[in-house]
C-alpha positions, 0 to 999 in steps of 0.5 A: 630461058636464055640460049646460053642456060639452055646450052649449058643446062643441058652439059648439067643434066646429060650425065644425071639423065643417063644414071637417071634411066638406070634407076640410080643403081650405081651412084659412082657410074659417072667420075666427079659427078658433083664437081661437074654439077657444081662447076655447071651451076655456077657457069648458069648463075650469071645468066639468070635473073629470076630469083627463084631460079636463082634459089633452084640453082643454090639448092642445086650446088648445096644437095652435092656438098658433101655428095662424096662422102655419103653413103650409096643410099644417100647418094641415090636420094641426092640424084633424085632431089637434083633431078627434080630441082632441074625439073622445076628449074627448068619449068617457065614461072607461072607467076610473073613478079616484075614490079609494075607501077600501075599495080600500085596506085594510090589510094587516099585514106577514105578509099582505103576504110571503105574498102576494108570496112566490107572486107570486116563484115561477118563471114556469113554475108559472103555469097554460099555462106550463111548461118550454119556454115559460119558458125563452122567458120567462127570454131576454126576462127574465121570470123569475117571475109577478110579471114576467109579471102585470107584462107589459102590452099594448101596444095593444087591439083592438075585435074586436066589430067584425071586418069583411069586407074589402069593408066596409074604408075608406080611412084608417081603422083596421080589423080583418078576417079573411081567407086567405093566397093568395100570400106573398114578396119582391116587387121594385120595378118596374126596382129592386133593392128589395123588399119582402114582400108577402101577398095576403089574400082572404074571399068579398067581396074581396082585400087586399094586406099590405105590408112595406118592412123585413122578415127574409126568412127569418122572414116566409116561416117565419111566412106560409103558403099557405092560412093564416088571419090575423086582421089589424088596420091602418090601410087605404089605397087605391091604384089601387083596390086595398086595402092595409095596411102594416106591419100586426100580424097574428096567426095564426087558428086557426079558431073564435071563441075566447072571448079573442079575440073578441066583445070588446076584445081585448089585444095583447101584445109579441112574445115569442120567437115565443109566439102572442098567443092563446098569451100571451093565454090564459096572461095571462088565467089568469094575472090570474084567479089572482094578481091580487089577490095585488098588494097595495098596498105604498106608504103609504095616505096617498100612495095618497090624496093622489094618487087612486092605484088599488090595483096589482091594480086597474090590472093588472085594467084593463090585462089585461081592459078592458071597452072600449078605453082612451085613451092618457090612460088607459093612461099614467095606470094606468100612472103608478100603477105607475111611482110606486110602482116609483119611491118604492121605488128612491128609498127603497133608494137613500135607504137605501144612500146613508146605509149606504154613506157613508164617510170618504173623502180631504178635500182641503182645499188650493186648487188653484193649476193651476186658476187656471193653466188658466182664464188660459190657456183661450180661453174662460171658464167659464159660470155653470153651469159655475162653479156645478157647479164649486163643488160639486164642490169643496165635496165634495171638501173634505169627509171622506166620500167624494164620489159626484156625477152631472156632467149636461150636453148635448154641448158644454155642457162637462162634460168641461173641469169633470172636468179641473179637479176632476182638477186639484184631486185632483191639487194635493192630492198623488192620483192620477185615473183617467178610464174611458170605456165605448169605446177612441173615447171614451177616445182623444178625452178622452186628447187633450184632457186631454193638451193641457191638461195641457201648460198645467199641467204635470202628467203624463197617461197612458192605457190602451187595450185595443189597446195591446201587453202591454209598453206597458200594462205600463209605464204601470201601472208609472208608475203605481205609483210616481206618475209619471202624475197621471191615467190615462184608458182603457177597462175596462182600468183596472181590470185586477188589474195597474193599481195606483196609488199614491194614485189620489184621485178616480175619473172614469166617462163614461156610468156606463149602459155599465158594470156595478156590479161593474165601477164597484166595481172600479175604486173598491177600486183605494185603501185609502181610498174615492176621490172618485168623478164621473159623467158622463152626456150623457143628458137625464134630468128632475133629478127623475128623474136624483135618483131613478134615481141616488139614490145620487148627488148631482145637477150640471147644467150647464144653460148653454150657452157663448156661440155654441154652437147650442142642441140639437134633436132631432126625430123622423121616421116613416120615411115621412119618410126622403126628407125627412131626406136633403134636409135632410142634403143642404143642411146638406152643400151648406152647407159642414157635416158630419152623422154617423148612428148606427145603436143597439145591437140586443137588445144583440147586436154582430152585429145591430148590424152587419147593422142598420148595413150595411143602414143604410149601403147605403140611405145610400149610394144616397142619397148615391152617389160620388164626389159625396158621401164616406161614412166608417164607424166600428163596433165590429168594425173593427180601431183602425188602420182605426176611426183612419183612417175618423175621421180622414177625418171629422176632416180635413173629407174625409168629409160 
């Protein structure tokens, strides 16, 4: 570091430093201690030049923001965070970022095939690998070496510094060896709940490893009497007994191997139950042979303007680290993969959007039941909406077929927006067909269009997998002859029986939850390319919504209507557990209701529904009858108790 950052850096931290050695007790001890970092950071700014130094001193300046209005508790956690930012500002980068012309030659076009067609071979051919531990690879979707080579760590070791377990300090982070002298459930004193625990001793001592979330039967599989276990976590003292939890452990074979000792150590994802030393040795052999097989693809001229390294170089720095990365680093290595992963999406996206457009249906008629439906809404249109609105229209005008993204936040009104383009379809003598990833959603879209509808006058049908053969059979049939302007349903939609006599424009809520083939389906269902509107509640970046949907024309209704909250999303450790509920507590004391969704697991339905038991039970320990009132929705139930179940919440009864 320059002379000048070291002289003033030192200014910066001697106060922190000092009401450090206190343990933070009295946040206030120093006058003006946030204009004093603030007013230091920004004396340092000019003399740096490394950006991920310079992304250190930004977070610096930010943490004290709002320092003097925090709470002392706050502001304790505040010192901390700019403490360590300091600490890793202060660290020399292990990776050097300079762009180097060498780095980046040219390759012709048969140098760049050859290189990447031994980079596709199947996974199973690399070095360690073989049958059975490919088809391990191939369920978690690793099929060829390139996959593999691209299978990062998720987190380093220093293992230069192993420790005996009467050398750990509380608080801090250590690494330590020790054997397994007990291993199973232990319950909490007078309670049903348990959680897995593993004695750990060496010559100098004892600890406790714990887990509070565990499958019984895989922990006792994994954990032995006896075993030897390298462990790494954060250490804690309680009544003087050392513990670590949720620690990541890995089994010690004995010996001091040469990839996982002595140096900076990678640790992969679990993978199918492979050993990390396993994955280890295949990574290592793995970089040493086809590493420098990844050669540059994106332009010299982009890799320069921003200072990219070539990708053999990043995947070198990720697998074999010569000391531990910051986040900075890592997140900046990995930008350069991403870029380019992104630049060529964005260019087959660009491709296929100018191969795939046709000539789709122009209509080119105003729509007289829009005007109709805005004079009878209780409301008005936002800006946004009117905005989007309007381009959606100008599309619709147009003779190539429309393909348009429609993003907006729960509430923000997307779905009265699809209606009216569904209006205008329709004014224009076609047909709409609306497909909603779940028979829930497609009933709650089905009610609203109903009701508009109504105001309107047009015909609004709907097709759901629990209707009778009979009914979906009428509907289809009405639908043929062009008695229903506008279907709404799930997958259903697109059955070989759905056939529509003009359908003119194609609605898709949360496009994710399909499958292309099935979006293309439901497309062929007209001679003639329908116009086709996407919806997505998902906060994707416009820039990124544009590269990930590059096929897509991008609308945003980035508005909310008046008297509508404004979203927030926050995220707790589940140490914080008990002080979410005190907040769902209030918000139901207050008159409101909550709602909990437990997600999608390896997408397997029965995962899924376990992980919702053991969600609903922890809920309703907390929330016990009949003071509280809990009702469930899941996929497995049958319609008519999914009906009941949402009614419960719809009527106010359920919290």
């Amino acid at each position: 570091m320059k002379q000048e950052v070291v002289h003033i850096l030192d200014v910066l931290e001697k106060p922190l430093r000092f009401m450090q050695a206190q343990g933070f007790q009295n946040p206030d001890v120093v006058k003006n201690i946030a204009q004093h970092v603030q007013t230091q950071c920004t004396k340092i700014f000019p003399h740096v030049e490394d950006e991920d130094r310079k992304t250190l001193l930004k977070d610096l300046h930010s943490i004290f923001d709002h320092y003097d209005h925090e709470s002392v508790f706050e502001k304790k956690d505040l010192l901390k965070k700019a403490v360590a930012k300091i600490e890793a500002f202060k660290q020399e980068p292990s990776v050097n970022f300079a762009y180097q012309e060498s780095d980046h030659p040219y390759h012709d076009p048969d140098t760049l095939k050859d290189a990447y067609m031994v980079l596709t071979s199947r996974v199973q051919y690399a070095k360690g690998v073989g049958p059975v531990l490919a088809d391990v690879l191939n369920k978690n979707r690793i099929s060829t070496i390139y996959d593999l080579l691209h299978v990062t760590p998720y987190r380093y070791e220093d293992r230069t510094k192993i420790k005996k377990i009467q050398e750990l300090h509380d608080g801090q982070k250590e690494s330590f060896v020790g054997t397994v002298t007990y291993a199973g459930p232990t319950f909490y004193k007078g309670s049903k709940r348990r959680f897995f625990e593993v004695m750990l001793e060496d010559e100098t001592g004892e600890i406790r490893l714990k887990w509070f979330h565990f499958h019984l039967p895989s922990f006792q599989k994994k954990f032995k009497k006896d075993q030897k276990l390298i462990v790494s976590g954060k250490v804690k003292i309680y009544k003087n007994t050392k513990e670590v939890h949720h620690p990541d452990v890995e089994i010690f074979s004995g010996g001091t191997e040469a990839l996982s000792f002595g140096k900076v150590v990678p640790v992969y994802s679990e993978m199918g139950g492979i050993y990390q030393k396993t994955i280890r040795k295949i990574m290592h052999f793995l970089v040493l042979q086809y590493c420098e097989k990844r050669l540059e693809l994106i332009p010299p001229a982009l890799a320069k303007k921003y200072h990219f390294l070539p990708p053999w170089r990043v995947l070198l720095q990720l697998h074999q680290p010569k000391k531990i990365l910051t986040e900075q680093e890592i997140d900046r290595l990995k930008r350069h993969l991403s870029f380019e992963e992104l630049f060529f999406y964005a260019l087959a996206y660009g491709l296929r959007k100018k191969k795939n457009a046709k000539d789709g249906i122009a209509f080119v008629n105003d729509s007289s039941k829009v005007a109709v439906l805005k004079s009878t809404l209780p409301f008005e249109l936002t800006q946004a909406q009117e905005k989007v609105l309007d381009e959606i229209f100008q599309d619709m005008k147009s003779a190539r077929s429309m393909n348009r993204l429609l993003q907006g936040d729960v509430g923000s009104g997307k779905t009265i927006v699809a209606f009216m383009a569904a209006l205008h379809a329709i004014d224009n003598g076609h047909q709409v067909a609306l497909m909603a990833p779940t028979e829930l959603l497609a009933n709650q879209h089905f009610e609203n269009m109903q009701t508009w509808a109504k105001a309107v006058g047009i015909r609004v049908g709907t097709i759901v997998g629990k209707m009778t053969k009979s009914e979906k059979a009428h509907v289809a049939k009405l639908l043929q002859l062009g008695e229903i302007d506008m279907v709404v349903g799930t997958h259903a939609l697109i059955e070989d029986y759905v056939k529509y006599q003009s359908l003119g424009l194609v609605i898709i809520d949360e496009q994710h939850r399909f499958g292309v083939a099935q979006r293309a389906k439901l497309w062929q269902k007209s001679d003639c390319p329908p116009h086709v509107l996407v919806m997505t509640a998902t906060p994707i970046p416009r820039t990124l919504a544009m590269t990930l949907y590059g096929d897509l024309d991008v609308s945003v209704i980035d508005e909310m209507p008046p008297g509508r909250k404004p979203i927030k999303t926050m995220a707790f450790t589940d140490a914080e557990r008990e002080k979410v509920f005190g907040f769902m507590r209030r918000q139901i004391e207050d008159g409101r209701q909550i709602y909990v969704v437990y997600p999608l697991i390896k997408e397997s339905e029965s995962l899924d529904y376990k992980d919702l038991e053991d969600g609903l039970e922890s809920i309703a320990r907390a929330f016990p009858a009949p003071e509280y009132c809990i009702s469930v929705v899941h996929g497995r139930m049958t319609t008519k108790d999914k009906e009941i179940s949402m009614n419960l919440f719809r009527r106010g009864q359920a919290h």
